[in-house]
DOKE-135101 format. One record per residue: residue in one letter; z, x, y of N, C-alpha, C in turn. Coordinates in nm, 4 decimals. Layout:
N
  res      n.c3      n.c1      n.c2     ca.c3     ca.c1     ca.c2      c.c3      c.c1      c.c2
    A         Z         X         Y         Z         X         Y         Z         X         Y
...
//
This chain:
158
  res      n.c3      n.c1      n.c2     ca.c3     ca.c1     ca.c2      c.c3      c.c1      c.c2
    X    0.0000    0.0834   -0.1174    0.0000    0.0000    0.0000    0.0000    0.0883    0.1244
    X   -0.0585    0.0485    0.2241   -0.0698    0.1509    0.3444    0.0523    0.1858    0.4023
    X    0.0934    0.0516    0.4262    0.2507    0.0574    0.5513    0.3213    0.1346    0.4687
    X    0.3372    0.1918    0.3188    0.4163    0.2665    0.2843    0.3728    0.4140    0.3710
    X    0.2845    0.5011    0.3778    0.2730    0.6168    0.4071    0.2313    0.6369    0.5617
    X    0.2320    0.4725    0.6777    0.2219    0.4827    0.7762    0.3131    0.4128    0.8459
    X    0.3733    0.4445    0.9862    0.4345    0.4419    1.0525    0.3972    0.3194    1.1314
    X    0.4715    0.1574    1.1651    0.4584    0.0696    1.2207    0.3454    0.0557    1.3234
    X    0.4060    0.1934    1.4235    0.2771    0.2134    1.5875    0.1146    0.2458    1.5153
    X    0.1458    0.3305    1.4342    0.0362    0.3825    1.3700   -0.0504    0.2509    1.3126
    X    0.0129    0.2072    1.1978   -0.0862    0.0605    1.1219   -0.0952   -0.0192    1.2357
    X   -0.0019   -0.0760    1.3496   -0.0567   -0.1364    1.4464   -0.1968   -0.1163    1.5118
    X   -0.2187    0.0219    1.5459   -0.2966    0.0400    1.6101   -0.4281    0.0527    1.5084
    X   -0.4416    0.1295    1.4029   -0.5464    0.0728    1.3186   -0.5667   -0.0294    1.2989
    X   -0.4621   -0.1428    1.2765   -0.5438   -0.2726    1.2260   -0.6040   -0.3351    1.3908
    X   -0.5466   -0.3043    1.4979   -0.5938   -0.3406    1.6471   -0.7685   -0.2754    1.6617
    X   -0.7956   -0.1440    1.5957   -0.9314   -0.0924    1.6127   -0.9986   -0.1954    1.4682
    X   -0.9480   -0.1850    1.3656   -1.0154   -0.2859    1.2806   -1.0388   -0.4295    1.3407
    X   -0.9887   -0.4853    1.4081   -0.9890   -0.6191    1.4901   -1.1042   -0.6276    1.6295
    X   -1.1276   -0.5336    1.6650   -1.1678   -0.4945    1.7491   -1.3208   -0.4858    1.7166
    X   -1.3661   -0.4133    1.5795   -1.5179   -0.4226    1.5461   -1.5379   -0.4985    1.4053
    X   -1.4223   -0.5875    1.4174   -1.4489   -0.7021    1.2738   -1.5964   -0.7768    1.3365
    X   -1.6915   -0.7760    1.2271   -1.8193   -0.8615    1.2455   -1.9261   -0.7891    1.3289
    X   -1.8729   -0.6802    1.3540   -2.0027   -0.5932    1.4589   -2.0948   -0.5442    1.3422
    X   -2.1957   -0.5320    1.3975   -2.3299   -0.4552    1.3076   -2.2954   -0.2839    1.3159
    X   -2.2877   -0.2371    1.2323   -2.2938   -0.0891    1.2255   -2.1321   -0.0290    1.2680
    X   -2.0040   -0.1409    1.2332   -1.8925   -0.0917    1.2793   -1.8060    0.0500    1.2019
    X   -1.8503    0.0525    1.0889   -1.7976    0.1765    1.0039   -1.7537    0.3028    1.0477
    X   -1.8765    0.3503    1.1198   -1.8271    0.4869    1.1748   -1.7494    0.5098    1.3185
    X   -1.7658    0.3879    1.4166   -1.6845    0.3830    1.4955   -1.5657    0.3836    1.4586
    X   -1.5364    0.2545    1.3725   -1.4137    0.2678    1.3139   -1.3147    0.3228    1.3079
    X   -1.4191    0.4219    1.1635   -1.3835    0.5721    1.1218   -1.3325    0.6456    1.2379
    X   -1.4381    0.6525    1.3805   -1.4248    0.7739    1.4343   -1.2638    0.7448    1.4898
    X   -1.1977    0.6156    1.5330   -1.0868    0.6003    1.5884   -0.9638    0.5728    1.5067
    X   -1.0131    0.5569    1.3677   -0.8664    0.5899    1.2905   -0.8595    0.7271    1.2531
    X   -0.9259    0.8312    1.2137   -0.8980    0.9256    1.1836   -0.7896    1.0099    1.2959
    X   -0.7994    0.9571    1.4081   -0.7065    1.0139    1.4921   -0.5366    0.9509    1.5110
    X   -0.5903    0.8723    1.4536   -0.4645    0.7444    1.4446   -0.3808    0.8025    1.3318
    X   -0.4599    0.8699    1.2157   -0.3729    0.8725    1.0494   -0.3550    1.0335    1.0428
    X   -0.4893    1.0803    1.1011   -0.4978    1.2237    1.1538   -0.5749    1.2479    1.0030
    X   -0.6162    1.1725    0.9145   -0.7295    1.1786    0.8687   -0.7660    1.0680    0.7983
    X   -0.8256    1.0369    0.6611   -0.9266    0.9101    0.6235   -0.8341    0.9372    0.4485
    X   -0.7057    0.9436    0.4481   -0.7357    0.9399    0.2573   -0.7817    0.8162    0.2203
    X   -0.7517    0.7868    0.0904   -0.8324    0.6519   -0.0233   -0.7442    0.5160    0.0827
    X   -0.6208    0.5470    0.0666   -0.5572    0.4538    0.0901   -0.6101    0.3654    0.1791
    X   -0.6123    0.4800    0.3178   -0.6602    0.3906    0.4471   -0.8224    0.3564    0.4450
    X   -0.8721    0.4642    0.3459   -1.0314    0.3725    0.3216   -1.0576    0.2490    0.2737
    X   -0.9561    0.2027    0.2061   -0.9396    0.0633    0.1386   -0.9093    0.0153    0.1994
    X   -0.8102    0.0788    0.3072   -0.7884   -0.0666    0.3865   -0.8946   -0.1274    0.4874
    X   -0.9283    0.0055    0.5567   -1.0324   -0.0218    0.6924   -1.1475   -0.1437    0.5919
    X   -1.1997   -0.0673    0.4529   -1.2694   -0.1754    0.3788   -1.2422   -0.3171    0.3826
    X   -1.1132   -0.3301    0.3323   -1.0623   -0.4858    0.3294   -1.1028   -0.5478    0.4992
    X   -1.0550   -0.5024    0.5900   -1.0438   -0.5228    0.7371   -1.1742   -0.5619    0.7883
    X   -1.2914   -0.4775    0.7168   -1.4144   -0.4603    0.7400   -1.4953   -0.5953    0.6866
    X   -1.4422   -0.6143    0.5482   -1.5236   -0.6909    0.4363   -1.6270   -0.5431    0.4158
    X   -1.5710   -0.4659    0.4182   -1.6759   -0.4030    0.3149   -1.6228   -0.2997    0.1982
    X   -1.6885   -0.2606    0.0896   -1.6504   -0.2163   -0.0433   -1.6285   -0.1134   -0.0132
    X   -1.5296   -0.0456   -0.1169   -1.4229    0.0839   -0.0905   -1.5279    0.1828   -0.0881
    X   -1.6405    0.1646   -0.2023   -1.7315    0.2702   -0.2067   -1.8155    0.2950   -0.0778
    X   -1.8307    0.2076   -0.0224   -1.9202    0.2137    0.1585   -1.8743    0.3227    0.2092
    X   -1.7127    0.2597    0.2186   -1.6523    0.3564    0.3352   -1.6400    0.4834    0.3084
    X   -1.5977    0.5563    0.1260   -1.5905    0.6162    0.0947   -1.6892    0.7335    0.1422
    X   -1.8393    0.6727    0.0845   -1.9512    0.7283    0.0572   -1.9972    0.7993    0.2533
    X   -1.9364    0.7104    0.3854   -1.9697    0.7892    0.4581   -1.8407    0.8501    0.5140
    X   -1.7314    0.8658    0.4866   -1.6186    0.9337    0.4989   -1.6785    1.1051    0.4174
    X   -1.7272    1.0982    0.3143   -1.7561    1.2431    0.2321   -1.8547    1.2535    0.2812
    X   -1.9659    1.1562    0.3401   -2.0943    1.2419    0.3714   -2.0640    1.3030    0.5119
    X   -2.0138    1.2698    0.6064   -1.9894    1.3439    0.7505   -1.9436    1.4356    0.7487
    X   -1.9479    1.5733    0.7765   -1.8342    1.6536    0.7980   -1.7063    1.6249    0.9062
    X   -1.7174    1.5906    0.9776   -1.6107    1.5183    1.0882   -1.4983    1.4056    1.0423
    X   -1.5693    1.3518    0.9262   -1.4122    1.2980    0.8830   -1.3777    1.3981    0.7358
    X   -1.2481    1.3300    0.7460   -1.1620    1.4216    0.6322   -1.0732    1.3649    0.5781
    X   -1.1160    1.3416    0.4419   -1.0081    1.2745    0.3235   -0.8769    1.3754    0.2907
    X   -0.8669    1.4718    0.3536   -0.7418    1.5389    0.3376   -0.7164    1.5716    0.4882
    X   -0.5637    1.6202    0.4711   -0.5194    1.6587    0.6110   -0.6032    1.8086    0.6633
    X   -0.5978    1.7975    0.7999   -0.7079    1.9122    0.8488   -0.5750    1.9993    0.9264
    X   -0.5751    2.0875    0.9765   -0.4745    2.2075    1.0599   -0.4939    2.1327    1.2035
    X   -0.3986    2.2061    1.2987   -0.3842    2.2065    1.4184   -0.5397    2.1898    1.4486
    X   -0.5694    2.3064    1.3951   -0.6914    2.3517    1.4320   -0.7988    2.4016    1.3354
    X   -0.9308    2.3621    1.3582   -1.0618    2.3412    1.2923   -1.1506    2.5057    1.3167
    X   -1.1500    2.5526    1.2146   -1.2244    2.6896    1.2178   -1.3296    2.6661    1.1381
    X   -1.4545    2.6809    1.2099   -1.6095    2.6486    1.1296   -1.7101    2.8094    1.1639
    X   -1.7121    2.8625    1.0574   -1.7451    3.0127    1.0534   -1.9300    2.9719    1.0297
    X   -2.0219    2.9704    1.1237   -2.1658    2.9846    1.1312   -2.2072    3.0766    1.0163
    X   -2.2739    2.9836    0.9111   -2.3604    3.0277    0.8065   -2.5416    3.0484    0.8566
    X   -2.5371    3.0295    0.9416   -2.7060    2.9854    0.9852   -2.7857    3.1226    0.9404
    X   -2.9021    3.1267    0.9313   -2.9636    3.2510    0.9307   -2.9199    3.4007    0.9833
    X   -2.9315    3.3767    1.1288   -2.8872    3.4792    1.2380   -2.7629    3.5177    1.2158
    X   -2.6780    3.3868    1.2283   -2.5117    3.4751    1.1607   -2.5113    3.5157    1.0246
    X   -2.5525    3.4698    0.9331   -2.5486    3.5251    0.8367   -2.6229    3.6454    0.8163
    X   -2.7071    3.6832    0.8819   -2.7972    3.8354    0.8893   -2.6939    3.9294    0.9501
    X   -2.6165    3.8441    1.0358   -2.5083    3.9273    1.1167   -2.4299    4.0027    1.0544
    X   -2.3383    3.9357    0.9545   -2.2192    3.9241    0.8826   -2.1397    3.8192    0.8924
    X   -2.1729    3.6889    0.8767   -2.0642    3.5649    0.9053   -2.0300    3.5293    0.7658
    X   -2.0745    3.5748    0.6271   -2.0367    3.5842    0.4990   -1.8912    3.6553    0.4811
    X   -1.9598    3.8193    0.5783   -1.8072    3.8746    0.5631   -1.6956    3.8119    0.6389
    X   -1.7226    3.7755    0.7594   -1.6196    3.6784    0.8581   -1.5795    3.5897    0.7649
    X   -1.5979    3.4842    0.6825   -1.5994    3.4043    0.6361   -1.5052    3.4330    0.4910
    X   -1.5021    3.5170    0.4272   -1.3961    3.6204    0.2913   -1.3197    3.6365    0.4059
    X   -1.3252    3.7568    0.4763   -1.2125    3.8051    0.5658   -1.1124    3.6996    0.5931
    X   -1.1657    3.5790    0.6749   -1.0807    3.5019    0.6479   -1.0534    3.3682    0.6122
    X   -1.1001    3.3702    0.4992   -1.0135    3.3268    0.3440   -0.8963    3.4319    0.2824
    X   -0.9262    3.5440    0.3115   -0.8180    3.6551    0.2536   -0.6896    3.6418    0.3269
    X   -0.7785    3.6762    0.5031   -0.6264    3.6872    0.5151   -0.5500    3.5325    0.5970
    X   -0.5961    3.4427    0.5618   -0.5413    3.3342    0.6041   -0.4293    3.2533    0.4498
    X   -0.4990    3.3175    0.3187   -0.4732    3.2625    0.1975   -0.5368    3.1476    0.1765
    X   -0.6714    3.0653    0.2467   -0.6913    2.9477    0.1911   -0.8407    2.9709    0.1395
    X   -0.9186    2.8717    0.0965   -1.0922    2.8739    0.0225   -1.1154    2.8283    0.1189
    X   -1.2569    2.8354    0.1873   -1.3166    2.7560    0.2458   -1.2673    2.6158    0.2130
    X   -1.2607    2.5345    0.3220   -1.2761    2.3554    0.2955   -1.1098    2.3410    0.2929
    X   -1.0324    2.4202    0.3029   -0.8871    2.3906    0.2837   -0.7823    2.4377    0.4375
    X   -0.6588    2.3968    0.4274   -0.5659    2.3887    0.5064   -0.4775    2.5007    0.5183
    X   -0.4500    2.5738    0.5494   -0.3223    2.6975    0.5421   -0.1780    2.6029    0.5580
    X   -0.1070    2.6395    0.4499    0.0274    2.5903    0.4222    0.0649    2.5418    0.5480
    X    0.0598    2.6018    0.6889    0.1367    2.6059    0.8094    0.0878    2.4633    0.8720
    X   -0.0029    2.4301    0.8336   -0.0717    2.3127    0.9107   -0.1782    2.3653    1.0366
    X   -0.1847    2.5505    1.0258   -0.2133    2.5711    1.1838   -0.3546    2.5762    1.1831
    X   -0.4635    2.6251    1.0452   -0.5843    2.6038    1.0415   -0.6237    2.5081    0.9145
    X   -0.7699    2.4465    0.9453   -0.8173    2.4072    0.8550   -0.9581    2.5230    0.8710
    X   -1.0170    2.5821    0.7371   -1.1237    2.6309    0.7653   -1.2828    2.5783    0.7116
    X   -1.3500    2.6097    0.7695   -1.4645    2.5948    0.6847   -1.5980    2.6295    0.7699
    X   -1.6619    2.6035    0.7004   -1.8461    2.6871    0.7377   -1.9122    2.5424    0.7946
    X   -2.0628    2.6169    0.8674   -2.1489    2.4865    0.9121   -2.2847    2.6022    0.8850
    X   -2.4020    2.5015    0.8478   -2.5191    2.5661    0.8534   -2.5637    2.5842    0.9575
    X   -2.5289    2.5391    1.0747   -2.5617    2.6242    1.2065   -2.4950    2.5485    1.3352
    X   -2.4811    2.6130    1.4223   -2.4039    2.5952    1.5394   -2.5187    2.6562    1.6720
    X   -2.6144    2.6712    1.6166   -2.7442    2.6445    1.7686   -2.7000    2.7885    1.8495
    X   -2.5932    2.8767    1.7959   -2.6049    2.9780    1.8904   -2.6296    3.0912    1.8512
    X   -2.7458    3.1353    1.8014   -2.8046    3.2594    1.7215   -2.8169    3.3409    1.8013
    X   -2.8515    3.3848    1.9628   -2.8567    3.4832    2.0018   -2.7021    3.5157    2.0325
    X   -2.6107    3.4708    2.0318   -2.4754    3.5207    2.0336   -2.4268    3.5606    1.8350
    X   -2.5045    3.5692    1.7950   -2.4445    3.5772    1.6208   -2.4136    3.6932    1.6059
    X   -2.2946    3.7205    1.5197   -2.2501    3.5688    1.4372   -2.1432    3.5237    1.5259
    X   -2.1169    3.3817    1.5118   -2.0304    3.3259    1.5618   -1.9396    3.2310    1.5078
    X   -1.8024    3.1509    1.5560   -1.7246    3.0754    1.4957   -1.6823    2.9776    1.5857
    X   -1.6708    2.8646    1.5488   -1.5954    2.7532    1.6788   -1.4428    2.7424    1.6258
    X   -1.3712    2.7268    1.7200   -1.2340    2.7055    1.7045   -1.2665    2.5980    1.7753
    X   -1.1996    2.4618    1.7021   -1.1937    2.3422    1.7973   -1.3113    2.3254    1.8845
    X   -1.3525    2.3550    1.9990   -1.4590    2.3590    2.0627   -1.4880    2.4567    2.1382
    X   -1.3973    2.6206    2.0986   -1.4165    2.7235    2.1655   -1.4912    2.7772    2.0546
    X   -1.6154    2.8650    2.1110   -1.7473    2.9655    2.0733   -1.6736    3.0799    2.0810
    X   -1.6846    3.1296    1.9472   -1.6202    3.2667    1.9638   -1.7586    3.3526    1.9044
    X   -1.7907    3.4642    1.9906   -1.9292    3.5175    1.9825   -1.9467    3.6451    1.9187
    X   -2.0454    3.6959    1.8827   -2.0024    3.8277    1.8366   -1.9304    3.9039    1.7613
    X   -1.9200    3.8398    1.6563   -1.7767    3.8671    1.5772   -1.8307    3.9731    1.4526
    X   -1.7445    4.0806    1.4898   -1.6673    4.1185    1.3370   -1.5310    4.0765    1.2442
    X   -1.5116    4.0621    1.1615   -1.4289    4.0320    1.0636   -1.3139    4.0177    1.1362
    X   -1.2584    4.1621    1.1808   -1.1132    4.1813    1.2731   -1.1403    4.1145    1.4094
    X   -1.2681    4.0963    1.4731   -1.2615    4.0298    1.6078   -1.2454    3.8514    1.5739
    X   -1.2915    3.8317    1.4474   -1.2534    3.6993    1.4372   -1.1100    3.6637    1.3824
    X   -1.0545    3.7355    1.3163   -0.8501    3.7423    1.2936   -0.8214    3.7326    1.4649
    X   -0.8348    3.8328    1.4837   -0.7802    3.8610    1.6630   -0.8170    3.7210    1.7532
    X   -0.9122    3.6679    1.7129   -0.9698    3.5317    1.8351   -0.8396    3.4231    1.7665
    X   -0.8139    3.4251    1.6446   -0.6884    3.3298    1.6074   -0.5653    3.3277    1.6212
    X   -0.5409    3.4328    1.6951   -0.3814    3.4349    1.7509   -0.3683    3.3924    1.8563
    X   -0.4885    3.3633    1.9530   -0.4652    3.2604    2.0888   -0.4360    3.0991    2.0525
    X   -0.4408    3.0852    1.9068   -0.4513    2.9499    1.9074   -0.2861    2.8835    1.7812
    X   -0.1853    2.8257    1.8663   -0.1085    2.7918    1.7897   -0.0560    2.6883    1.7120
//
């Protein structure tokens, strides 16, 4: 049941955004985009529910919850580290950026560091190849990176 793992203000305000685009054409990902900030991410639970809320089947919501990268069926960190796989960074070294830190953060790509402080993961491109390789923190471009310049860009962020 939801109200078990959410907090009164919290289910209030989701079922208020579910109320809000009950019967709209194409309401799913709006939805989506305003509970995930509400739950601070999308597990099964609350996909079933937004479904029920919706009238639509668990598998709908499911199916574009995993296809987006922007939502997330697990909890994400403070902060979102997406290490540029694109051509250019990867000619760079954004493979090695990318081990480096998985090593020294302790997590795999696609996962959370115990602390809550990163979530990491890769994108096939981030549009900024003449700065490669590069990494976004949240919505800061971090340019130019070697391995140790990308550890060092993560201690500004707590």
């Amino acid at each position: 049941m939801v109200e078990e793992g959410l907090g009164k203000e919290a289910l209030e305000a989701l079922n208020q955004v579910i109320f809000e685009h009950r019967g709209e054409p194409g309401a799913l990902i709006p939805v989506l985009q305003k509970a995930q900030p509400i739950v601070g991410y999308l597990p099964p639970v609350i996909q079933r529910h937004i479904a029920a809320g919706l009238d639509l089947r668990p598998t709908d919501v499911s199916s574009v919850v995993t296809f987006y990268s922007f939502f997330s069926d697990v909890p994400r960190g403070r902060h979102l580290i997406r290490v540029c796989l694109g051509t250019a960074c990867y000619v760079g070294g954004s493979n090695r950026i990318a081990k480096y830190l998985q090593r020294e953060l302790g997590v795999p790509i696609g996962q959370t560091t115990k602390d809550r402080r990163f979530t990491l993961g890769t994108v096939r491109c981030l549009g900024c190849c003449s700065l490669a390789p590069v990494m976004v923190v949240d919505e800061d471009v971090h340019q130019q990176l070697v391995p140790r310049k990308a550890l060092d860009a993560l201690n500004r962020y707590e």
